[in-house]
C-alpha positions in Angstrom: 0.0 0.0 0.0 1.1 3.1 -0.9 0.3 6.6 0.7 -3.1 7.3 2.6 -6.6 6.0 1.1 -7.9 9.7 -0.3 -10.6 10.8 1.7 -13.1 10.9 -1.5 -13.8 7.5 -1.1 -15.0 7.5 2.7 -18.5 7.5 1.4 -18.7 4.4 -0.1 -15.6 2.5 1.2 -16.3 -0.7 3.3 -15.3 -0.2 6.8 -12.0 -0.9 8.4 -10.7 -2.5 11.8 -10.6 1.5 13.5 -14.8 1.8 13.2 -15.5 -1.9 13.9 -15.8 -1.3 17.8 -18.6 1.6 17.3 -20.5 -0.1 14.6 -21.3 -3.3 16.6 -23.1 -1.4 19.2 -25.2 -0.2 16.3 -26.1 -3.1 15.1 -27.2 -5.1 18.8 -29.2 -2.0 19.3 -31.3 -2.3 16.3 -34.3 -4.1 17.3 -35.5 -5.0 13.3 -31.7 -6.6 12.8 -32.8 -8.7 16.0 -36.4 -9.4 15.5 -34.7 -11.3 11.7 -32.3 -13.0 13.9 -34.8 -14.2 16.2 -37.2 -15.5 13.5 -34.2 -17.4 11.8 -33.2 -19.1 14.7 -36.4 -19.6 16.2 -38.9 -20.0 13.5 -41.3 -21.7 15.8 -41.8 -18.6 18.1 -44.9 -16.7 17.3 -44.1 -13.4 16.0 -46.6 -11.7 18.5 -44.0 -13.0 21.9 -40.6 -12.5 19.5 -40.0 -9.2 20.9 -40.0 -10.6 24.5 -36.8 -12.7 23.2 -35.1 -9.8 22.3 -33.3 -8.9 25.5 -31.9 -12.3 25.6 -30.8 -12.0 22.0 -29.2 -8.9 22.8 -26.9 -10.0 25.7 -26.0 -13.1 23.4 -24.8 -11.0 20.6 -22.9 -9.2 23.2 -21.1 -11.9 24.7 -20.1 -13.2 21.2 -18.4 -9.7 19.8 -17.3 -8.6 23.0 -13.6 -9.3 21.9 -14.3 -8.3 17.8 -11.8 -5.8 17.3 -11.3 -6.1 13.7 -13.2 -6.8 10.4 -11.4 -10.2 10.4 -12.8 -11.0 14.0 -16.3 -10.3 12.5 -15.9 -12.0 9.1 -14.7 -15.1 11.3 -18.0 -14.8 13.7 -19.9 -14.0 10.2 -18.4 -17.7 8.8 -20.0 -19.8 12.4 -23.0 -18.8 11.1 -23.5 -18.3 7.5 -21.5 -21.9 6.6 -24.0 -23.9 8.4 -27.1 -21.9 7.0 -25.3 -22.3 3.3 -25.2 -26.1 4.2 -28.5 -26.5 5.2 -30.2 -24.7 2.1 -28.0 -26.4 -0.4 -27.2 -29.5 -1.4 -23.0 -28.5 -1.4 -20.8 -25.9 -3.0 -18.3 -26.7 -5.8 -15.7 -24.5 -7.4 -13.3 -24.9 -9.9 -10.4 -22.8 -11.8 -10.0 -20.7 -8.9 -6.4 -23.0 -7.8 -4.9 -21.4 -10.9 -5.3 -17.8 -9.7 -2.0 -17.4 -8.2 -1.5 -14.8 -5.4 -2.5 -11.3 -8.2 -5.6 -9.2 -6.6 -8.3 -9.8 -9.4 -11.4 -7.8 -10.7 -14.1 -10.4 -10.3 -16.7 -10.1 -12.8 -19.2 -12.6 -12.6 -23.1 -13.2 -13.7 -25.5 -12.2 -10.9 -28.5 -14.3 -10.0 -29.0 -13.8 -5.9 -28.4 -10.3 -3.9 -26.1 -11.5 -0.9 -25.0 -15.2 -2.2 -23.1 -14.4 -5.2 -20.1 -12.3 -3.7 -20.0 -14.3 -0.3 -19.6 -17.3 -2.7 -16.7 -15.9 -4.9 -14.9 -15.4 -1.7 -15.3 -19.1 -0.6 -14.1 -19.8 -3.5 -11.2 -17.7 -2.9 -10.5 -18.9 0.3 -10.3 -22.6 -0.6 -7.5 -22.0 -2.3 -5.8 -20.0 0.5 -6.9 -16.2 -0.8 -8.5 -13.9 1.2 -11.9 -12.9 0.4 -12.7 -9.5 -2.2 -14.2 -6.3 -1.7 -17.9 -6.4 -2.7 -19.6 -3.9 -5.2 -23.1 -3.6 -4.0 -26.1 -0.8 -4.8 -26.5 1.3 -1.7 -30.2 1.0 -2.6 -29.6 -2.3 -0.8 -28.4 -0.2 2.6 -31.7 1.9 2.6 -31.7 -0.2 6.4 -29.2 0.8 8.5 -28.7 -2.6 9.7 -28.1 -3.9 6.3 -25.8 -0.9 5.4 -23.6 -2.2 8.3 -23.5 -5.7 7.9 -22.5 -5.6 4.4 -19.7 -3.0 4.9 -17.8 -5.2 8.1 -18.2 -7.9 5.2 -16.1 -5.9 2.7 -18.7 -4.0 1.1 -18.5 -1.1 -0.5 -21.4 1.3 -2.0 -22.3 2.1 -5.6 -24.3 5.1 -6.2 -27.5 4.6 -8.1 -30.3 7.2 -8.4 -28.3 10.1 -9.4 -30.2 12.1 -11.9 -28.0 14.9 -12.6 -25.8 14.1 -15.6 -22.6 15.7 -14.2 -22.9 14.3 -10.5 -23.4 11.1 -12.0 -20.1 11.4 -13.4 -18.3 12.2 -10.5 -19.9 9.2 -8.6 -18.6 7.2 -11.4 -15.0 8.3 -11.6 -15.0 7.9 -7.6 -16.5 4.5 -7.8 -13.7 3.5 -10.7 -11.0 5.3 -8.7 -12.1 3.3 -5.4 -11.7 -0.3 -7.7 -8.2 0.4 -9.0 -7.1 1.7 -6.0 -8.4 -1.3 -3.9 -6.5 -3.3 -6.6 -3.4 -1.3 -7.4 -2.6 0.4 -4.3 -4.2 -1.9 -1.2 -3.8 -5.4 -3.4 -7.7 -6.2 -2.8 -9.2 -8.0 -5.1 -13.4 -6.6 -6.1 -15.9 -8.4 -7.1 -18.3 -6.7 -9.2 -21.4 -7.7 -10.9 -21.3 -7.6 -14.8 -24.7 -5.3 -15.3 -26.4 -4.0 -12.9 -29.8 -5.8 -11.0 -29.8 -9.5 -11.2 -30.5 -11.6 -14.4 -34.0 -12.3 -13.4 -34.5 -14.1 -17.3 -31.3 -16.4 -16.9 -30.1 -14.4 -19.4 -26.5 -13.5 -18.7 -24.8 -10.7 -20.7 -22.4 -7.6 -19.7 -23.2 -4.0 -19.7 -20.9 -2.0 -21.9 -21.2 1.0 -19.6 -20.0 -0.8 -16.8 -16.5 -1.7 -18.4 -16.4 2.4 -19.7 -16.8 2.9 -15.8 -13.5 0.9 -15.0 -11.5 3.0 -17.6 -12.7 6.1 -16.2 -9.8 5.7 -13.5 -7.0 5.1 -16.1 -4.9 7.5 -17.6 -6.5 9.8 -20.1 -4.1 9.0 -22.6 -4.3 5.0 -22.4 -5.7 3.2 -24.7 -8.8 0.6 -23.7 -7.4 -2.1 -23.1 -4.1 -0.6 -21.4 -6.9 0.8 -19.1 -8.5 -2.2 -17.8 -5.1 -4.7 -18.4 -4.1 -3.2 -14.2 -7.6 -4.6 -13.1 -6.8 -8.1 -13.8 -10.3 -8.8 -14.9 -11.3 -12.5 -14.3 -15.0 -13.4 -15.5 -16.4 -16.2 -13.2 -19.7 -18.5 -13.3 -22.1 -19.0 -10.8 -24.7 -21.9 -11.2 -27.5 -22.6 -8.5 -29.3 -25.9 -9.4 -32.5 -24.1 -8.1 -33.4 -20.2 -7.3 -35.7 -19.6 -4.3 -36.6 -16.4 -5.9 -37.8 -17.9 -9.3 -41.4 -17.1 -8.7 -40.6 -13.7 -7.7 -38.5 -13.1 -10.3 -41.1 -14.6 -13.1 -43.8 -12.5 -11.3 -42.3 -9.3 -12.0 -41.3 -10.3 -15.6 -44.7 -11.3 -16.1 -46.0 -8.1 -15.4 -43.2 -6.6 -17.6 -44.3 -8.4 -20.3 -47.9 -7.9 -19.7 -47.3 -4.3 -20.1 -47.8 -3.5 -16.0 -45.7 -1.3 -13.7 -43.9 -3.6 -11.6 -43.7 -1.9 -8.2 -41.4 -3.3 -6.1 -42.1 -3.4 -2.0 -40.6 -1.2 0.6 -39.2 -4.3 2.2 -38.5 -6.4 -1.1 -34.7 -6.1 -1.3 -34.0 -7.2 2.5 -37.0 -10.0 1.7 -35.1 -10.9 -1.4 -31.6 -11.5 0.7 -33.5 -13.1 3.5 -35.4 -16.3 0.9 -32.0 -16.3 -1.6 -29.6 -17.2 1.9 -32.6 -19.8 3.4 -34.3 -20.9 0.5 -33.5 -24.2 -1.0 -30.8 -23.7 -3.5 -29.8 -27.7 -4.5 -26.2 -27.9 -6.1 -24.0 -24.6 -6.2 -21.0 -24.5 -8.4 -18.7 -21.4 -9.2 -16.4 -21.3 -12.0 -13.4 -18.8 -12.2 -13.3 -18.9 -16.4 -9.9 -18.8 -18.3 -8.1 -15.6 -18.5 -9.6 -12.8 -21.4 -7.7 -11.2 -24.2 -8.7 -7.9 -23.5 -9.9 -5.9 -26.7 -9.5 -1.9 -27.4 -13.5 -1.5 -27.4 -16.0 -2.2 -25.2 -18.4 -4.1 -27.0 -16.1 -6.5 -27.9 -14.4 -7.4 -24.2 -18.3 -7.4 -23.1 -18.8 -9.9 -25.8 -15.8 -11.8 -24.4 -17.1 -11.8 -20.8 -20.1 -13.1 -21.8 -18.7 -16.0 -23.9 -16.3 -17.0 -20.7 -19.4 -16.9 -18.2 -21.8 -19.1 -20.8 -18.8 -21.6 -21.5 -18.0 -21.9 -18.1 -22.0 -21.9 -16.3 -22.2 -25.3 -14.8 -25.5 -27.0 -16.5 -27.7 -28.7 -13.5 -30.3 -31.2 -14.3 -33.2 -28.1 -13.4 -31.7 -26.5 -16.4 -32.1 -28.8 -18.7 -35.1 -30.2 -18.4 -36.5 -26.5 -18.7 -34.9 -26.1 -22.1 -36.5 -29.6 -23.2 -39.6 -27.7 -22.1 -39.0 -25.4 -24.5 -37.6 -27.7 -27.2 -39.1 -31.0 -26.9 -38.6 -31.7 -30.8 -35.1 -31.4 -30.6 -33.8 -35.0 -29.7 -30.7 -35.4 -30.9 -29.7 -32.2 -28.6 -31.3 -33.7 -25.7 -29.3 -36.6 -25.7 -25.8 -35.0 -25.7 -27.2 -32.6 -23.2 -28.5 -36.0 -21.2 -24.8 -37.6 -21.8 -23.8 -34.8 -18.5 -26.1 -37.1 -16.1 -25.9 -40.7 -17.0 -28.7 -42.2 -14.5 -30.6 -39.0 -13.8 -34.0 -39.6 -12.2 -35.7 -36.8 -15.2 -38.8 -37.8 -13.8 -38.1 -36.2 -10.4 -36.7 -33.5 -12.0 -39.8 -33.0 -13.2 -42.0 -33.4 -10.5 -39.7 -30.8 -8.6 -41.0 -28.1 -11.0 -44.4 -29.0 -10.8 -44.5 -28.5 -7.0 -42.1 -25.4 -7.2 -45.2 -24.4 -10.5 -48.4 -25.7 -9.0 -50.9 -23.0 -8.9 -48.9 -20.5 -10.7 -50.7 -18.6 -13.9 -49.7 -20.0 -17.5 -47.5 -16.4 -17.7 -45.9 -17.2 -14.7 -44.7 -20.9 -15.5 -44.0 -19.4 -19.0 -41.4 -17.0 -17.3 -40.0 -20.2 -15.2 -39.1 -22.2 -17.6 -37.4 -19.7 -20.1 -35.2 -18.7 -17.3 -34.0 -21.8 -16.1 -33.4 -23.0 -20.2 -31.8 -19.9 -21.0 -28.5 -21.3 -19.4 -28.4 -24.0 -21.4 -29.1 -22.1 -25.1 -26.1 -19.2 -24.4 -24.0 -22.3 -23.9 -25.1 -24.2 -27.3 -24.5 -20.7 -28.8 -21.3 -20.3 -27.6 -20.5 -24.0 -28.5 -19.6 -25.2 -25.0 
């Protein structure tokens, strides 16, 4: 590290081991943080008599972080209880490529499918291969609750700025926002993970904004060329692949609407809902892929192109996503049965009667939207040849 972090980026930098001792008291006091805890741990508890738990919870969470000094103290307390809920809402976590790495901080791009999951996953992946974990790009419309706002900065969070109308200030948040990722990479030797277009892939449909690699360049010397610009970043595109999403409905819900030509609205309580179902919903299989290294190209389109190829070639294909796209493609037989060749001895009959429990009830437009996002997987991988 060289010289002092400029003060520009205080606003949206994660926090570090100096504020970790005020920001703990924050978060015992805040009874909504507790009242979640509470119901996740005791689920049978009526909500009416939770309250009355939460002194008990209180003086719990203060025996536990009474000696957390330090944002590796709280991302070790953070592990006790987020490995076990990861192990009882999936079926295991696989990872592969990331032993090639070596020790260079990275710029993590990756598809995006669940709020919370995706960037705590990356950094397993990291850490099974003896790295430490990344910095995590998130919207700071996902810290509207203070409690939230906390919890993902001691996790290594830091804030992008959405909602900015004004053309010019929109600029400068962008500058600071590309400034804070080489910095964390050039100067500090963090690696970031970043998502590669903003808001989740709620259609399967995985593809990279252009503006988001313009963003990263902003940073570099005026005079560099594209590709010169992002070559100090170390981009490394990476796969993630959840055999089942436990947001699916919600997802086809509000692309229903979308297509339907509705206003979707979304609730004052639907992003915190959203991370709550993603971390204790059942996910089946996990795998995440760290793809093989990019040639970087001197325009955008074309290294968003190249991103998008490494995350479709490299998306691990679960049984859920294949029998969608036979859904969609039933005449197609000779494809089926290379596809098929991936599961010798797969039970496609319970496969299938795991989507008509997750479907039953749901409108045609609904079930519509299921299935094409659970087959769109497998077609950007045909199309890419993998």
């Amino acid at each position: 590290m060289s010289g002092l972090r400029p003060v520009a980026f205080d606003d949206i930098r994660p926090y570090d081991d100096s504020e970790v001792a005020a920001v703990i008291p924050a978060l015992i006091a805040d009874s909504e943080l507790i009242d979640v805890l509470i119901g996740a741990k005791l689920s049978w508890l009526p909500a009416l008599l939770r309250p009355l738990a939460r002194p008990l919870a209180r003086a719990k969470l203060r025996r536990v972080t009474a000696g957390m000094n330090s944002l590796d103290d709280f991302h070790r307390y953070f592990q006790t209880l987020f490995l076990p809920l990861l192990a009882a809402s999936s079926e295991g976590v696989s990872y592969s490529g990331f032993e090639r790495l070596g020790a260079t901080p990275h710029l993590f791009i990756s598809n995006h499918r669940d709020i919370a999951l995706d960037p705590l996953l990356v950094g397993m992946a990291l850490e099974s291969v003896g790295r430490t974990s990344t910095r995590i790009a998130i919207g700071d419309n996902l810290v509207a609750k203070p409690y939230v706002g906390h919890l993902m900065r001691l996790n290594r969070a830091f804030l992008v700025r959405r909602g900015i109308t004004g053309r010019r200030d929109k600029l400068d948040a962008l500058k600071v926002l590309s400034a804070y990722i080489r910095y964390s990479i050039g100067e500090e030797g963090e690696s970031v993970w970043i998502a590669q277009r903003e808001g989740r892939a709620k259609d399967g449909d995985d593809w990279t904004e252009t503006a988001l690699l313009k963003m990263l360049a902003l940073s570099a010397d005026k005079q560099s060329q594209f590709s010169d610009a992002l070559a100090a970043l170390n981009l490394q595109p990476v796969a993630i692949s959840y055999e089942w999403d436990p947001c699916d409905i919600d997802k086809a819900r509000e692309l229903a609407a979308s297509a339907s030509g509705e206003r979707y609205q979304k609730g004052a309580n639907e992003d915190v809902d959203t991370i709550y179902k993603g971390l204790f919903g059942r996910k089946g299989r996990i795998h995440v892929t760290a793809a093989a290294p990019l040639t970087l190209s001197d325009d955008a389109t074309s290294l968003a192109a190249a991103i998008d190829t490494a995350i479709h070639s490299s998306f691990k294909l679960f049984p859920s996503h294949l029998w969608a796209w036979r859904q969609l493609n039933p005449n197609d037989e000779g494809r089926w049965q290379q596809l098929c060749d991936g599961y010798p001895g797969c039970d496609w009959a319970a496969v299938d009667r795991q989507f008509a429990e997750r479907l039953r009830g749901q409108p045609a437009a609904i079930v519509e939207q299921v299935w094409a996002a659970y087959a769109r997987p497998v077609a950007n991988a045909l199309q890419v040849g993998a």
